[in-house]
VOGU-3710 file (C-alpha; in Angstrom, 3 decimals, decimal comma):
1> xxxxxxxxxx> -12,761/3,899/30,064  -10,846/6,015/27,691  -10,628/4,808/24,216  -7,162/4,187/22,924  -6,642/5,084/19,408  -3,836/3,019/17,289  -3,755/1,854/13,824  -2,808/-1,607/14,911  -0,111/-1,534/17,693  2,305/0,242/19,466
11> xxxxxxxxxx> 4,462/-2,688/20,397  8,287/-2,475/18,587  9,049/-5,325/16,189  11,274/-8,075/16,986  14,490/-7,199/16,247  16,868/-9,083/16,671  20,064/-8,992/19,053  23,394/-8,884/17,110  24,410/-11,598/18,434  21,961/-13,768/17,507
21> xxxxxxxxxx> 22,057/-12,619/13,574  25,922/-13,298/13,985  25,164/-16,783/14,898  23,010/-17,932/11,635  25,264/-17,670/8,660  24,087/-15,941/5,582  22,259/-17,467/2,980  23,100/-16,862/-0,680  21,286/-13,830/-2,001  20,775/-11,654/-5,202
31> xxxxxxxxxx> 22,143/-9,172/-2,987  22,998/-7,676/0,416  21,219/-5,189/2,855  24,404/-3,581/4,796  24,337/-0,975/8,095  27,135/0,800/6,473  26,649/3,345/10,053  25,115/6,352/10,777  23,543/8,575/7,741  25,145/10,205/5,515
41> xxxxxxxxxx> 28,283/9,534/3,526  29,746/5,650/3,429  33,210/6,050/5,102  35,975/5,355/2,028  37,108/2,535/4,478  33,577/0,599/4,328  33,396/1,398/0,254  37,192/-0,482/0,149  36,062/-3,359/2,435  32,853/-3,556/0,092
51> xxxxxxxxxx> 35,290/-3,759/-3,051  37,792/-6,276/-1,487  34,933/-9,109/-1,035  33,922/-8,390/-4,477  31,114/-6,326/-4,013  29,478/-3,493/-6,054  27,132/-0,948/-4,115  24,078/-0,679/-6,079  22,143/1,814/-4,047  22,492/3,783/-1,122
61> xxxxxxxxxx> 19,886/5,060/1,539  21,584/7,745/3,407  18,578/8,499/5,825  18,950/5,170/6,826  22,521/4,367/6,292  22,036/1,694/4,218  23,569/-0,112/1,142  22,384/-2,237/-1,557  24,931/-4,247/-2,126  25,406/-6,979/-5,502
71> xxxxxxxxxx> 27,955/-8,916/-6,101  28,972/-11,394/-3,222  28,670/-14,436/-2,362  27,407/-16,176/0,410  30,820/-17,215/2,093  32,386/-13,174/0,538  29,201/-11,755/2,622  30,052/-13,875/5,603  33,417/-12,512/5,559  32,403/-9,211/5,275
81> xxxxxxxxxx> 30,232/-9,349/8,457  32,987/-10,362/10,330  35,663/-8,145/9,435  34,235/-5,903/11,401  33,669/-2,857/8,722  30,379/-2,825/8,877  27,411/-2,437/11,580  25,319/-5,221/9,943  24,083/-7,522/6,564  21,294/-8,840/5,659
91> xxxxxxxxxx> 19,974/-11,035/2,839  18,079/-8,629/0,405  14,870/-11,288/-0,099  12,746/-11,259/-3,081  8,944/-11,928/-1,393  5,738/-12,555/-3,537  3,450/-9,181/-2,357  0,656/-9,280/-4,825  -1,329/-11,800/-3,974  -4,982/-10,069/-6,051
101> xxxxxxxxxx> -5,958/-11,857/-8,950  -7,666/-9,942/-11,284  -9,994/-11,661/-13,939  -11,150/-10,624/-17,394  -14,946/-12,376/-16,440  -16,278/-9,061/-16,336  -14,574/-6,607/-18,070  -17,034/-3,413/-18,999  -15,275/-0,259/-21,046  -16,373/3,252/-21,288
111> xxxxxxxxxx> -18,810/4,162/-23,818  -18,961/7,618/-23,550  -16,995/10,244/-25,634  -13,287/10,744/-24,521  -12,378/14,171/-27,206  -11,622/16,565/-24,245  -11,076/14,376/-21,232  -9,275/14,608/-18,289  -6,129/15,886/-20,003  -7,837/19,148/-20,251
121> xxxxxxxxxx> -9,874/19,527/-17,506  -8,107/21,708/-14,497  -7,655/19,898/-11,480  -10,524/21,902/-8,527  -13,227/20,646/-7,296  -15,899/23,136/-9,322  -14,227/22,496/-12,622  -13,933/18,230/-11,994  -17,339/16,786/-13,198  -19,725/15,273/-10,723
131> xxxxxxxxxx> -18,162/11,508/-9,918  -22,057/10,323/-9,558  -22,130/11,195/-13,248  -19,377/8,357/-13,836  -20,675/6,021/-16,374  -20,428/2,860/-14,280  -21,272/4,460/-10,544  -24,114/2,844/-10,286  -22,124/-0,619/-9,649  -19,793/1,053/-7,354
141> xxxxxxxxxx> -21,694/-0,030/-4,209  -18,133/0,453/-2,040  -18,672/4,165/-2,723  -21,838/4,347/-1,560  -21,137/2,315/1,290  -18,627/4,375/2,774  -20,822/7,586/2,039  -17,680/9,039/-0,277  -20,810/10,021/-2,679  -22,022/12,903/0,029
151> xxxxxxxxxx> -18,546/13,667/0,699  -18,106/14,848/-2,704  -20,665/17,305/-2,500  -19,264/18,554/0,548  -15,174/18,876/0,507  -12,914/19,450/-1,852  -12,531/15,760/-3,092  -9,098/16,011/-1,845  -7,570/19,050/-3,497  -4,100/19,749/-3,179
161> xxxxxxxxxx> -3,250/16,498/-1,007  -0,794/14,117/-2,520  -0,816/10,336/-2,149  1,995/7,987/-2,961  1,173/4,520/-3,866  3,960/1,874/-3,364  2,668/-1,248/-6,122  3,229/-2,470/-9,593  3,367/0,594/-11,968  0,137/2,363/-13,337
171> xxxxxxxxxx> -0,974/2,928/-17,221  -1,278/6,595/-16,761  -3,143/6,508/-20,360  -5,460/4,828/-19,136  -8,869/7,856/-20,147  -9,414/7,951/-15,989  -6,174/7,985/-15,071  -5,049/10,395/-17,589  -3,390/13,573/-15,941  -4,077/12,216/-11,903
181> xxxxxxxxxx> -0,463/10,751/-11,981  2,679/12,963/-11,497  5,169/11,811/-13,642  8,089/14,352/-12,815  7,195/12,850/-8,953  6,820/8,995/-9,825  9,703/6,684/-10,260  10,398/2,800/-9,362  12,396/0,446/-7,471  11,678/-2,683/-9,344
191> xxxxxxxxxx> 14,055/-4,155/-11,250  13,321/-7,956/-13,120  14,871/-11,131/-11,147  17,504/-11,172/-14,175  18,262/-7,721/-13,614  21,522/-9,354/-11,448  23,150/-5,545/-10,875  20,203/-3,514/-10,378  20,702/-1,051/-13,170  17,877/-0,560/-15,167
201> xxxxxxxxxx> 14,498/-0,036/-13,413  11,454/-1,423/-14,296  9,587/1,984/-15,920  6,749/3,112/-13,033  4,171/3,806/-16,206  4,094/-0,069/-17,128  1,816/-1,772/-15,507  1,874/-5,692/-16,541  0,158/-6,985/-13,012  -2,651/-4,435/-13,264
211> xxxxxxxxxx> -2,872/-4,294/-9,731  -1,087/-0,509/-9,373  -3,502/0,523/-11,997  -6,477/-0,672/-10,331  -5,360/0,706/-6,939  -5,089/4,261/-8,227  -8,055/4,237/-9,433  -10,048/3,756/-6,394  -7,790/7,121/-5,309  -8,868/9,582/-8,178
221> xxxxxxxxxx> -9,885/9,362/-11,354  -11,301/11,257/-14,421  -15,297/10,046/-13,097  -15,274/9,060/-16,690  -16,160/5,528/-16,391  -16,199/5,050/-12,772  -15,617/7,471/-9,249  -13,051/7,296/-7,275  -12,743/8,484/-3,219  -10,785/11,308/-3,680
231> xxxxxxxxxx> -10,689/12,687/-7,395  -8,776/15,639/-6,594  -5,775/14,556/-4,782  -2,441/13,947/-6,733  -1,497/10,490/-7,534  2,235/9,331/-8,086  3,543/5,979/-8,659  6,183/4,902/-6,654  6,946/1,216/-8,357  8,542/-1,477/-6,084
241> xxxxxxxxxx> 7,203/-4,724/-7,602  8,468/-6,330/-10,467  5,941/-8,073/-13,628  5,113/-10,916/-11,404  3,802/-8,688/-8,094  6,958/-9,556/-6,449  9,742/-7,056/-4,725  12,242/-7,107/-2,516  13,192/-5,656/0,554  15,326/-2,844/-0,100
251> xxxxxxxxxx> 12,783/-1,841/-2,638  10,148/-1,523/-0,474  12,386/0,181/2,076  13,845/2,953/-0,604  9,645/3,405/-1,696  8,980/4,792/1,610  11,509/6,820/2,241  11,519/8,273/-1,079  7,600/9,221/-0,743  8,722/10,757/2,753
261> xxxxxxxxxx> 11,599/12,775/1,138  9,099/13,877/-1,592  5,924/15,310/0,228  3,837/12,935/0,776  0,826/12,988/2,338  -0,308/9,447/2,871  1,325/6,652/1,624  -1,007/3,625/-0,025  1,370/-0,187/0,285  -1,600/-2,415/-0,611
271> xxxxxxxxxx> 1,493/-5,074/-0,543  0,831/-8,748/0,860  3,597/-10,948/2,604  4,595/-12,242/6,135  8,487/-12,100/7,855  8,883/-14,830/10,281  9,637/-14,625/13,916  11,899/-17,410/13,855  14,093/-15,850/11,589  16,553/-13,228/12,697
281> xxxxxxxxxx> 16,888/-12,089/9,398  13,203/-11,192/8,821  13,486/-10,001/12,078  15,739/-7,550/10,947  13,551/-6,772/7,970  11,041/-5,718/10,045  13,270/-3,064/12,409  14,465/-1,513/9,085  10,750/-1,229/7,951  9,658/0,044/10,851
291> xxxxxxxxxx> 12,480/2,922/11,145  11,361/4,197/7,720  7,803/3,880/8,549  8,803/6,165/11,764  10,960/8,810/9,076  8,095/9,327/7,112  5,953/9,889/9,661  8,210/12,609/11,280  7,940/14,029/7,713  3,928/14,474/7,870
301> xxxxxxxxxx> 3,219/10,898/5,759  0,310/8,679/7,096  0,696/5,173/6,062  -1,858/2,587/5,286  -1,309/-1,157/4,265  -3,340/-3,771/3,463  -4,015/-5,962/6,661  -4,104/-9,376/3,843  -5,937/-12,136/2,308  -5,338/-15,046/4,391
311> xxxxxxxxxx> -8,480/-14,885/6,939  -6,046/-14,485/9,856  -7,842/-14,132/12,757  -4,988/-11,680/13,900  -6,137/-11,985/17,764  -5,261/-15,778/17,924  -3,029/-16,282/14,830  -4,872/-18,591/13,189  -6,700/-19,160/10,276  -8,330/-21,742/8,148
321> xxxxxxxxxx> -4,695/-22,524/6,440  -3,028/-22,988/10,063  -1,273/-21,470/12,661  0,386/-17,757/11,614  1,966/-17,161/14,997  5,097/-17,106/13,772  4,719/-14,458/11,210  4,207/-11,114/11,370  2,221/-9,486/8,486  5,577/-7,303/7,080
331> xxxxxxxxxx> 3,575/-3,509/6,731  0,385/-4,465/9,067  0,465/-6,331/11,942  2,876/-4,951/14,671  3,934/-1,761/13,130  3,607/1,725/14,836  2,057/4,584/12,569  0,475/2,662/10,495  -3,154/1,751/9,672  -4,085/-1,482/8,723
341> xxxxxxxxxx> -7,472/-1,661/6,471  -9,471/-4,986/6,579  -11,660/-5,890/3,627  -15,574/-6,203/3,667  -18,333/-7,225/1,251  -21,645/-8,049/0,383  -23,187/-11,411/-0,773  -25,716/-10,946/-3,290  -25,419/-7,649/-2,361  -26,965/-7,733/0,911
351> xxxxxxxxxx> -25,436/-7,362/4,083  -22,648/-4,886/3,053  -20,928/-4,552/6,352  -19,909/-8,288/6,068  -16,502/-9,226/6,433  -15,026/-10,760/3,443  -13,863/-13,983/3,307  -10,575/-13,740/3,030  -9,967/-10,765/4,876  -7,686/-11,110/7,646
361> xxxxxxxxxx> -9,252/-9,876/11,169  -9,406/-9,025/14,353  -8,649/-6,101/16,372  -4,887/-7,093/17,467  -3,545/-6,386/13,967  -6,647/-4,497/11,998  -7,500/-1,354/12,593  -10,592/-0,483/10,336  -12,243/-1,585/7,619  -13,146/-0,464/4,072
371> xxxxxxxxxx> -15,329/-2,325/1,303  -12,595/-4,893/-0,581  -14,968/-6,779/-2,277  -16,241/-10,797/-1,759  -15,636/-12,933/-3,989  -17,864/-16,201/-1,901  -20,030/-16,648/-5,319  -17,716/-17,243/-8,144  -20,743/-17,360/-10,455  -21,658/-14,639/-12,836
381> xxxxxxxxxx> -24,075/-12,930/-10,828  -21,636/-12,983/-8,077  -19,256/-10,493/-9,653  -21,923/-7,704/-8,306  -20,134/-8,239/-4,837  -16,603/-7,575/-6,372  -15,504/-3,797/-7,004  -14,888/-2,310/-9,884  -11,309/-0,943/-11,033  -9,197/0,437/-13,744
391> xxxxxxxxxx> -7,451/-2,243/-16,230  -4,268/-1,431/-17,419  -3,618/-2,133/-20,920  -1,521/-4,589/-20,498  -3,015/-7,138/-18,554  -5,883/-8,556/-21,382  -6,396/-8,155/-24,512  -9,713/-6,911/-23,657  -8,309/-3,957/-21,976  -5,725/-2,425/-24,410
401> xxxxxxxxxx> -7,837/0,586/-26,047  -7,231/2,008/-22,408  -11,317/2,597/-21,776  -11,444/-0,790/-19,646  -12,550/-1,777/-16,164  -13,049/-4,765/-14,342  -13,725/-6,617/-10,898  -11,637/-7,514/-8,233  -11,968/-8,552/-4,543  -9,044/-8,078/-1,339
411> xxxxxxxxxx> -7,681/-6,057/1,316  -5,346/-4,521/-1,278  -8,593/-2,676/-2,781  -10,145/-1,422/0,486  -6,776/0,163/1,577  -6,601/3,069/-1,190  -10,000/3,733/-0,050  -9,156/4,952/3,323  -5,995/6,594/1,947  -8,327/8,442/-0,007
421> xxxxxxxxxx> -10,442/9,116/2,464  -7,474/10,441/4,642  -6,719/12,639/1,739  -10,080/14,239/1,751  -10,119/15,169/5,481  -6,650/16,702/5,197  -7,742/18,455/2,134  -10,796/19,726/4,062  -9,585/20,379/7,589  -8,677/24,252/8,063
431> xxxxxxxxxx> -5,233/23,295/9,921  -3,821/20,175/8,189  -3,943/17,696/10,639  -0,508/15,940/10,908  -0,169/11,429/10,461  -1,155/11,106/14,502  -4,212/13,056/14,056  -5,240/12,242/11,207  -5,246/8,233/11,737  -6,990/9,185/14,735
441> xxxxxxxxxx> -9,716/10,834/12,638  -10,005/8,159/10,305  -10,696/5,539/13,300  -12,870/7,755/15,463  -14,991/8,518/12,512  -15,525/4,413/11,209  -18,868/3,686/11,697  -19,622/0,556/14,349  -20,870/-2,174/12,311  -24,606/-3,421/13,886
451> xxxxxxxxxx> -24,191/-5,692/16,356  -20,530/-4,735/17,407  -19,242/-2,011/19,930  -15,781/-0,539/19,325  -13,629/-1,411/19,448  -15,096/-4,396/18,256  -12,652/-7,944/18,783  -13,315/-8,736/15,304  -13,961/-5,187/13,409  -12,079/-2,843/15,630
461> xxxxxxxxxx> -12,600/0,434/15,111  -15,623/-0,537/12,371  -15,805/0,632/8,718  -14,828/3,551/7,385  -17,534/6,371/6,989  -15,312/9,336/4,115  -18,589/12,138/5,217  -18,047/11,570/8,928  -14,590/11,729/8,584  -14,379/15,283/6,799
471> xxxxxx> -17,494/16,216/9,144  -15,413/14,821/12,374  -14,975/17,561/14,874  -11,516/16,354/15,950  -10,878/16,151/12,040  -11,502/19,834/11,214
//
């Protein structure tokens, strides 16, 4: 039997039927999603309807045609939607995303002497330093794992591929982070909850969460302190979560289509957070995501998410917290073009092929998997299983002389490792393989897991394997 290859599915969200959105009245909102029709210019007529209910448009999205919209009310946005001016309005919603805790329990820091670091090194692969000689590799068992170690010594580590990262802002002063990030390229989409017109942006260079930093630097970095899958590509920061991991919709919308409309390669949204079926609104949510997953893919971007940290089993929507059939994961489960990276990890370092524990799972929703981390043994000599990131400056005190890294387990950690990896087999592959091909060469060169066949109900495709990828015959 053939083997099919998809990151997750090929099924079309939900959307909803205008009818029933017209049906459930509009909830009061921070502001307003609105259709304003086809892309391309707002008509003067829509802009004037806007203004009568008291609206201001905050933002457009012309690929999209669609308007951020502050200002209204609930009953003014009611009215709106029925005047018949526009095609459609949704609530913008504000949804928690980062879901990662990092911990200072084990932060280590670089040692080593920093005088002519990354600033000054050229960006190639015979000028970058080896990343085995990275001070801490030798606790970076998810490198190893995934064989990105022999890829090194084989590829060009990436060079010349760029990958966006959708998160909470990166300390690009951070010594291994230092000259990876694009800063004429990077911008943001976060703005704070008090922020009540959405004028002044969160800077993408601020990272209070940590979690963009830490991200990144499983991507590329220096191989000062610790290697990274791809230390050759070009990073840039594309912030859409505010200081508390949380974004909202339009935000995460306008990240995508922005990396799309700026050259990305892949795309890294190591974001948590479910829509609900139930809800026409979310429902909606989830077409609009979907449509700019589809532009960016028509513009040569492969996409990988996070598959989440609930330990869903995704192929009967439960998990150890309940039911989750009425959700729908909003970048992973369900959505075409994109592939959805499951976390794995040891305990007591043994057994590295494990799945963590709160990985979500199962091949309905999860496409592959990549070493996140377990976190089972919250003991001291449990932190081995965790992996090992940068730490922004901002996060603990511990951290601020920007030479710090420490642990961290989840899905949102094993994703930038197979957008890395999908950076290095574009980088190495003679004619650049375009988002179709190269998901498929990321899945058909995951290594089956002992025990398992693939696809596997629970692993899928298996665990990612960066050598076989490059190496992949269908990947060259």
């Amino acid at each position: 039997m053939a083997m099919q290859v998809a990151a997750c599915s090929d099924k079309m969200p939900l959307a909803p039927v205008d009818k029933q959105l017209a049906k459930v009245p509009l909830p009061p909102a921070h502001s307003y999603i609105v259709q304003v029709g086809t892309a391309g210019q707002i008509p003067e007529t829509v802009q004037q309807a806007i203004r009568n209910a008291g609206g201001r448009i905050a933002r457009v999205q012309p690929d999209m045609g669609l308007a951020l919209v502050t200002g209204l009310t609930a009953d003014a946005a009611n009215k709106l939607r029925t005047s018949g001016a526009i095609a459609m309005i949704l609530p913008n919603v504000r949804r928690q995303y980062v879901r990662e805790r990092l911990s200072n329990a084990r932060v280590v820091r670089f040692t080593g002497r920093t005088t002519a670091h990354a600033a000054a090194r050229t960006v190639t692969a015979l000028a970058n330093p080896d990343p085995r000689t990275a001070q801490f590799f030798s606790d970076q068992w998810n490198m190893t794992t995934i064989r990105a170690d022999s890829a090194w010594r084989s590829t060009t580590q990436g060079a010349g591929v760029t990958v966006f990262i959708l998160d909470t802002g990166v300390d690009t002063l951070h010594i291994d982070l230092v000259g990876k990030v694009d800063g004429s390229l990077s911008t943001s989409f976060a703005f704070a909850p008090n922020d009540t017109v959405d004028t002044l942006p969160l800077p993408f260079g601020h990272d209070v969460v940590g979690h963009g930093t830490f991200v990144s630097s499983l991507i590329a970095t220096n191989s000062l302190g610790i290697a990274a899958v791809a230390p050759q590509s070009r990073l840039v920061m594309v912030r859409v979560l505010d200081d508390q991991g949380s974004g909202d919709d339009f935000a995460v919308i306008s990240g995508i289509l922005y990396a799309a409309d700026h050259g990305a390669d892949v795309i890294n949204v190591s974001l948590g957070g479910y829509l609900s079926r139930s809800n026409p609104f979310d429902l909606a949510v989830s077409d609009l995501i979907q449509r700019s997953v589809d532009y960016a893919t028509a513009r040569g971007a492969l996409i990988v998410a996070a598959a989440g940290n609930e330990k869903l089993n995704t192929n009967t929507a439960t998990s150890p917290k309940g039911s989750y059939a009425d959700s729908t994961h909003v970048l992973a489960g369900g959505m075409r073009h994109v592939i959805s990276v499951g976390a794995t990890g040891p305990i007591d370092l043994k057994k590295f092929d494990t799945i963590a524990e709160y990985s979500n799972f199962g091949k309905a929703d999860v496409a592959v998997f990549a070493p996140g981390g377990n976190d089972v043994d919250t003991t001291q000599a449990g932190l081995s299983d965790l992996v090992l990131g940068a730490c922004s400056a901002l996060v603990f005190p511990e951290c601020a002389a920007e030479n710090a890294y420490l642990s961290g387990a989840g899905t949102s950690f094993s994703a930038p490792l197979v957008a890395a990896e999908a950076a290095v087999i574009k980088a190495h592959a003679a004619a650049k393989p375009t988002p179709t091909a190269l998901e498929s060469c990321v899945l058909k060169s995951a290594d089956v897991v002992a025990g398992t066949s693939r696809p596997d109900i629970n692993y899928n495709f298996g665990r990612i394997d960066v050598l076989a990828g490059a190496l992949h015959s269908s990947c060259k």
